[in-house]
C-alpha angles and dihedrals in degrees: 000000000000092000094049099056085054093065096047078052097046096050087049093046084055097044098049099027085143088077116092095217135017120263142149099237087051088101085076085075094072112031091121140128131254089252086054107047090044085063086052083246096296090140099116083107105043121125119204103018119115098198090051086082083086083073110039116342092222098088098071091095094061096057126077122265113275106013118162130196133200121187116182104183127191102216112185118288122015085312104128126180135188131203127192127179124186121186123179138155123284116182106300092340143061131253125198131179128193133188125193126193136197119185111180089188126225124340125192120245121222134187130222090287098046097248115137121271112175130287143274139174148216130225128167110209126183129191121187142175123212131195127186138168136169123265102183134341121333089336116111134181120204129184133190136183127200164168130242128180129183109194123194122177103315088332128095140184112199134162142170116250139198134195143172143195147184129203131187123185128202111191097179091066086028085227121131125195130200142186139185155166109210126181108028105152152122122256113236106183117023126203106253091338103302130131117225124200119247115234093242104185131189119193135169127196159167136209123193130189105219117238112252089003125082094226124128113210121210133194134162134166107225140198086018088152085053116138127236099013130119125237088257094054089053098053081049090067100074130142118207112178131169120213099191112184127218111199126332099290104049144057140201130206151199139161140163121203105203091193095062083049094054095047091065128090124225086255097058106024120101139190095265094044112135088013119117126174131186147156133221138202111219103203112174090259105010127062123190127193141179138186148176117197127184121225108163126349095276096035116099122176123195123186126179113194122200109194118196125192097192094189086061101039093057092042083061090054 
């Protein structure tokens, strides 16, 4: 059984090697789109996006009613996950809900003697629930509140969550700026007693769409809440990304998350570490995206976004 459980530990040690420590809430880390992960996660600072409330749930005032988002992503191994985001209008404010799934497969049980003994599995799931409404101007605050769970075998980790955003947008300059604090909680089971740590992450950010050239320029300071680092180390976690369009109907992307880089080591880095590039197909109610990021030298990740406005898509109807 011991054996076993290393390798539950070693395939999520290779699926979410951007995290600093193990722990059973990390895959929080990477819930994310393949819009998202094409701009390396700088999408603190993204308008109009409803899966971007993973992020910072400000921005849900700045998407159209009823948006919907469906993220299906290919980690190493036989390991699956599925994110889904919802936004929608609520009085004179907006509401959005998510769900993520990890699924890590079947595992062989083995007794003492290491003879089989059947099989188990381990998942993470998280559901959350997201409100946001305007203050002034263009400047927007969101918050969201949710419930995580990591099960392995007959044993589980869960805890609540909370997290908040703000978002201002300046159109003049075409530059919007973001800002939040994800992953505050208690923790409410605990595997085998022990208490593990949240990744509670603070980022701020700011996206600008460049004069006379259709890019889109990311950039977002990341794990700012991080522990035992220094305030060098933190400046050191950053995420740039360019979203350039052809056209009106696709996008290309690339990103590169600096903090993912600096968490390999030499022996399993590789060139690509950090990068992620994607593309994405821009129809008048139906977005698709896809995206590969690098996180170690064996570690591919796919993710394949499918983006519905329903209102449009009925009008067209």
């Amino acid at each position: 059984m011991n054996s076993v459980r290393a390798m539950v530990v070693a395939a999520v040690a290779t699926a979410f090697a951007q995290a600093q420590t193990l722990s059973p809430f990390d895959f929080l880390r990477s819930a994310e789109s393949a819009r998202a992960a094409g701009l390396a996660g700088a999408f603190v600072a993204i308008a109009g996006d409803v899966s971007a409330q993973l992020y910072n749930p400000a921005v849900l005032p700045t998407t159209e009613d009823r948006s919907f988002s469906l993220t299906f992503i290919k980690h190493v191994l036989d390991i699956n996950s599925g994110v889904a985001a919802y936004g929608s209008t609520l009085g004179k404010g907006r509401w959005g809900a998510s769900a993520a799934f990890t699924s890590f497969g079947s595992f062989t049980r083995t007794d003492a003697f290491g003879n089989p003994a059947g099989s188990f599995s381990a998942s993470h799931v998280a559901l959350q629930l997201s409100y946001a409404n305007q203050f002034d101007t263009n400047a927007y605050y969101g918050i969201t509140i949710g419930y995580v769970q990591t099960t392995l075998d007959r044993v589980a980790a869960s805890a609540i969550v909370a997290s908040a955003g703000l978002l201002y947008q300046m159109p003049h300059i075409r530059t919007t700026v973001g800002a939040s604090l994800r992953y505050l909680g208690i923790q409410l089971t605990r595997m085998n007693g022990e208490d593990a740590a949240l990744p509670t992450d603070f980022r701020i950010g700011v996206s600008h769409r460049l004069r006379g050239l259709p890019l889109l320029v990311n950039f977002n300071l990341t794990r700012l809440a991080e522990q035992n680092q220094s305030f060098g180390d933190r400046l050191r976690n950053f995420a740039i990304s360019g979203e350039l369009y052809v056209g009106k109907s696709v996008q290309l992307r690339v990103g590169y998350d600096n903090g993912i880089r600096s968490s390999q080591s030499a022996a399993t880095a590789s060139v690509l570490t950090g990068f992620g590039v994607g593309a994405g197909i821009i129809f008048p109610s139906l977005t698709l995206d896809y995206t590969v990021t690098t996180l170690s030298a064996p570690a591919l990740v796919h993710r394949l976004s499918c983006g519905v406005l329903f209102d449009r898509l009925f009008d067209e109807k």
